[in-house]
N, C-alpha and C positions, 0 to 999 in steps of 0.2 A: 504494500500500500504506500504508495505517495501521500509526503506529507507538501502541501506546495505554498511558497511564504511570498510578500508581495514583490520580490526583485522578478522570481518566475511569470507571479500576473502581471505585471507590466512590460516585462515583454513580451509577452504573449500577445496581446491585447493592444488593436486600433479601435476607432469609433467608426470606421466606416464599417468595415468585417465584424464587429460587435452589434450596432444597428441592423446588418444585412441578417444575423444569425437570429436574431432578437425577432423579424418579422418572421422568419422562416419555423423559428421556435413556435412563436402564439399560432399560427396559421392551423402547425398542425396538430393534432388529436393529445392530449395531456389532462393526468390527473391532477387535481391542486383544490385540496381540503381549508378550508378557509384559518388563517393564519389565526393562532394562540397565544396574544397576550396579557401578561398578567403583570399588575400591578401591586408590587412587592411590601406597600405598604399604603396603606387607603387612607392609614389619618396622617398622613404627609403631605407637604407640599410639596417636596423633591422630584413627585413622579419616577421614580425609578421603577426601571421595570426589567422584567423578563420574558423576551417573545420565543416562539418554536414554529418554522415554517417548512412545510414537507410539498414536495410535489415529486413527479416522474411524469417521464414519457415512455416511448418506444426503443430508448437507448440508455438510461437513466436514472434510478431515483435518485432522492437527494434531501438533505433537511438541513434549514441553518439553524442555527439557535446563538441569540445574540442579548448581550444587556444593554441598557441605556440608564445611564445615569450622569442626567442633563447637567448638575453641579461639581462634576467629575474635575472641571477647569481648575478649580478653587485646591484642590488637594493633589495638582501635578499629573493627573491622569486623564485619559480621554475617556470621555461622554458613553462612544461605545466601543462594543470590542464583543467581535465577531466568529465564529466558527463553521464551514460549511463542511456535510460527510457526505459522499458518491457511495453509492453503489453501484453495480453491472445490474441490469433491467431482466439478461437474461437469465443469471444462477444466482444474483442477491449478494455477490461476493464484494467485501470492501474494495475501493477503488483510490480512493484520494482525502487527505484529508485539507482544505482549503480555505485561507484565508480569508472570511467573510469579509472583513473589518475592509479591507480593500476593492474585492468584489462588490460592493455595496456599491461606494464612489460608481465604481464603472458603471453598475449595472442601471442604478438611478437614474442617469446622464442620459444613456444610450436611449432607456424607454422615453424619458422627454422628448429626445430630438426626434426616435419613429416616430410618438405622438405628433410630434410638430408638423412630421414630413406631411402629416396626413391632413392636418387641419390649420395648419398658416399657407398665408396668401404665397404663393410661388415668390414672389417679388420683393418681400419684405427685405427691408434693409437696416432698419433699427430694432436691435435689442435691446430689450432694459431689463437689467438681473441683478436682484434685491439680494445680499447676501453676500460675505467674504469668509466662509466657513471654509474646513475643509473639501466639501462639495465643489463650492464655487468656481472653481479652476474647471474642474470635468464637466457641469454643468454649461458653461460656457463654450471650451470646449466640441464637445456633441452638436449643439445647437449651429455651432459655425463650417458642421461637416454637413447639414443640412440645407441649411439658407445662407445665400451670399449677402452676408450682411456687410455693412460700410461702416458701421457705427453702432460703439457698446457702450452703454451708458450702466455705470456700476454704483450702485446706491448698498451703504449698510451705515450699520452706527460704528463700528469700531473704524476709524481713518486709516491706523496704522497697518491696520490686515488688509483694508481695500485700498491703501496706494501701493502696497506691497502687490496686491494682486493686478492692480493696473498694469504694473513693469513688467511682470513674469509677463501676461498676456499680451502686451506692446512688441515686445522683443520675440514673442513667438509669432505674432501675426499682423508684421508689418505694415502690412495693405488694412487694417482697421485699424478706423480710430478707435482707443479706447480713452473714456471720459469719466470725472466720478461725478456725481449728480445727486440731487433730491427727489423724494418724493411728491413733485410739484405737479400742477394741472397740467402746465405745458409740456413736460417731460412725458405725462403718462399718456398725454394726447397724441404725442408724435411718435409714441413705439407703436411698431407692427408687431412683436412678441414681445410678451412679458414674465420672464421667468421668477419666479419666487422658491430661493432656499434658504429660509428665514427660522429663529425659533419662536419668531415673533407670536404674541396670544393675540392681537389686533391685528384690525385689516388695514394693510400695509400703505393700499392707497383709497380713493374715490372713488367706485362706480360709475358715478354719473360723466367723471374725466374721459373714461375711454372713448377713443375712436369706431366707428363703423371697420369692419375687418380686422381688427385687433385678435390676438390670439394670447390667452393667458395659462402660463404651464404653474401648478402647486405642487409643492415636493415636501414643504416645509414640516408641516405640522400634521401632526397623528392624535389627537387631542381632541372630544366631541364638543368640549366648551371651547376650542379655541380654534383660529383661523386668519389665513392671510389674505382673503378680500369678503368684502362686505356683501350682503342681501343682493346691493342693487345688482351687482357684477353679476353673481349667479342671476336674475330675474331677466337679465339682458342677454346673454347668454344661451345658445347650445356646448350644453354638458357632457362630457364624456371620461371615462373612470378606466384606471386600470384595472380594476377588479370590483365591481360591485357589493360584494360579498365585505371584502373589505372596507370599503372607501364608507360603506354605509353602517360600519359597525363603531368608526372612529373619526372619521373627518367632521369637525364643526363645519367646515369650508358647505357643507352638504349638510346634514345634520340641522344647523342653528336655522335656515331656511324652510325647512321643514317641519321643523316645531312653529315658527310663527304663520304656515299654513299658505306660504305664498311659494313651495317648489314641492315636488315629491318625486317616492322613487320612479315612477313612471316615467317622470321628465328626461331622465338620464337619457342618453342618445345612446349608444351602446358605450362595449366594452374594447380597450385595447386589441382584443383576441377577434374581434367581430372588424374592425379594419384591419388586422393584418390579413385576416382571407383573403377580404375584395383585395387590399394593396393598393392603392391608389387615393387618389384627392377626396376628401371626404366630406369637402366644403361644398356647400350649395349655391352658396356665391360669393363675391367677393365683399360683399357690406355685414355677412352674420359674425358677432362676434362668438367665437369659442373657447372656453374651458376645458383642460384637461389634470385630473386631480386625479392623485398618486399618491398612495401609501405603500406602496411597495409588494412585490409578488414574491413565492417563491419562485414562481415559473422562473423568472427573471433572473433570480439568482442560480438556478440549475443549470440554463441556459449561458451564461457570464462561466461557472465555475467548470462547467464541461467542457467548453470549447480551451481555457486555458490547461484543463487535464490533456485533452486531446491535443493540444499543439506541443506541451511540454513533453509525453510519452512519445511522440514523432523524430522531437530534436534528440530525444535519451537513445532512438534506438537507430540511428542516422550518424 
């Protein structure tokens, strides 16, 4: 059994061939029991938690099991930290044992930007991506193997982590400007995407700011009381989920819309796995604004940690 740490997943791993496996993964036939998190302590505010997510395919299974523990910063440690286990699909035999904590990064991104291919306008040229976490780089990233964009505009609270993240991304992608910005009307008005990977409990920006054709991707928050845009954004909005199952057990972003009677689950448009079939543009036309919210799959991670199995057993036996 391979054990595989993140120097192996990153080389393993583009966004274009990660994206291309990502749509090929959901399209086809896969099992994926709806993700178990549990909340380690209920009379906390810390939210620390323990999830366990299983899925398989036709080549595959697979379970991650990962903690989060949001105040982690404060005592020298990171928030979370990850494990993914393979097994062979045909005899059940251990296969790899894989570093979630990293596979996450990738895996998060890569579904964004499918998401994106499918529901931003061909043409879009400004990004605006809320956030300078660890994410933020891949997040960015994915999104710019997607859409040729000309211009990033990078909004978070910490300065120091997002002028940091300015230069890394300047010096990698010369031909974009990248810019730091507010979450101002005029800013939110003139993006074509708008990505959000935030721990933010409020909504980041204004509803009523967005533009006609706008496209907005949530990654941030897992939380039914909390969320990174407001009522209006979803009511203006066609919705679309990674997972249903998921997205409706934990996202405020959906959730807090629902309880005041003005969205439900019907409204959803489909699931990630329902465009990747068709494969193609999913927009109706060029004026509908759309939402895509993401809590995260196993699928996604099976798919992310397979293909880095698979490339790294290729190069061991070459």
């Amino acid at each position: 059994m391979q054990v595989i740490d993140t120097k192996h997943i990153d080389s393993a791993l583009d966004f274009d061939s990660l994206i291309t496996a990502m749509q090929q993964g959901f399209a086809l036939d896969f099992g994926m029991p709806k993700r178990n998190v549990y909340e380690l302590d209920s009379n906390s505010a810390s939210h620390d938690a323990f999830a366990v997510l299983p899925a398989w395919n036709e080549q595959v299974i697979g379970v991650k099991a990962f903690t989060y523990f949001p105040n982690n910063g404060e005592a020298g440690f990171d928030s979370l930290y990850s494990k993914i286990m393979l097994f062979s699909r045909e005899h059940g035999e251990p296969l790899a044992l894989v570093d979630g904590t990293r596979i996450t990064l990738w895996r998060t991104a890569s579904v964004s930007a499918l998401a994106s291919r499918y529901l931003s306008r061909e043409n879009s040229k400004h990004l605006v991506f809320f956030g300078s976490g660890n994410l933020a780089q891949y997040m960015v990233r994915a999104h710019l193997a997607v859409r040729d964009f000309k211009r990033v505009t990078l909004v978070a609270r910490n300065k120091l982590k997002v002028a940091a993240l300015q230069r890394r991304l300047q010096h990698a992608f010369p031909d974009v400007e990248f810019v730091i910005g507010q979450s101002t009307q005029e800013i939110i008005y003139s993006a074509d995407v708008i990505s959000c990977a935030t721990g933010s409990a409020k909504p980041l920006f204004d509803g009523n700011w967005l533009k006609a054709g706008t496209h907005i991707d949530l990654i941030g928050n897992h939380h039914s009381e909390h969320r990174e845009c407001d009522t209006t954004t979803i009511t203006r909005s066609r919705v679309y989920v990674d997972s249903k199952a998921n997205v409706l057990a934990e996202a405020g972003e959906l959730l807090i819309p629902i309880a005041q009677g003005v969205f439900s689950e019907q409204d959803v448009c489909a699931e990630l796995a329902d465009l990747a079939k068709v494969n193609t543009i999913a927009r109706f036309n060029e004026t509908d604004i759309t939402v895509f919210k993401s809590v995260g799959t196993a699928l996604s991670d099976l798919i992310a940690a397979y293909k880095v199995y698979t490339q790294t057993t290729c190069k061991m036996t070459n």
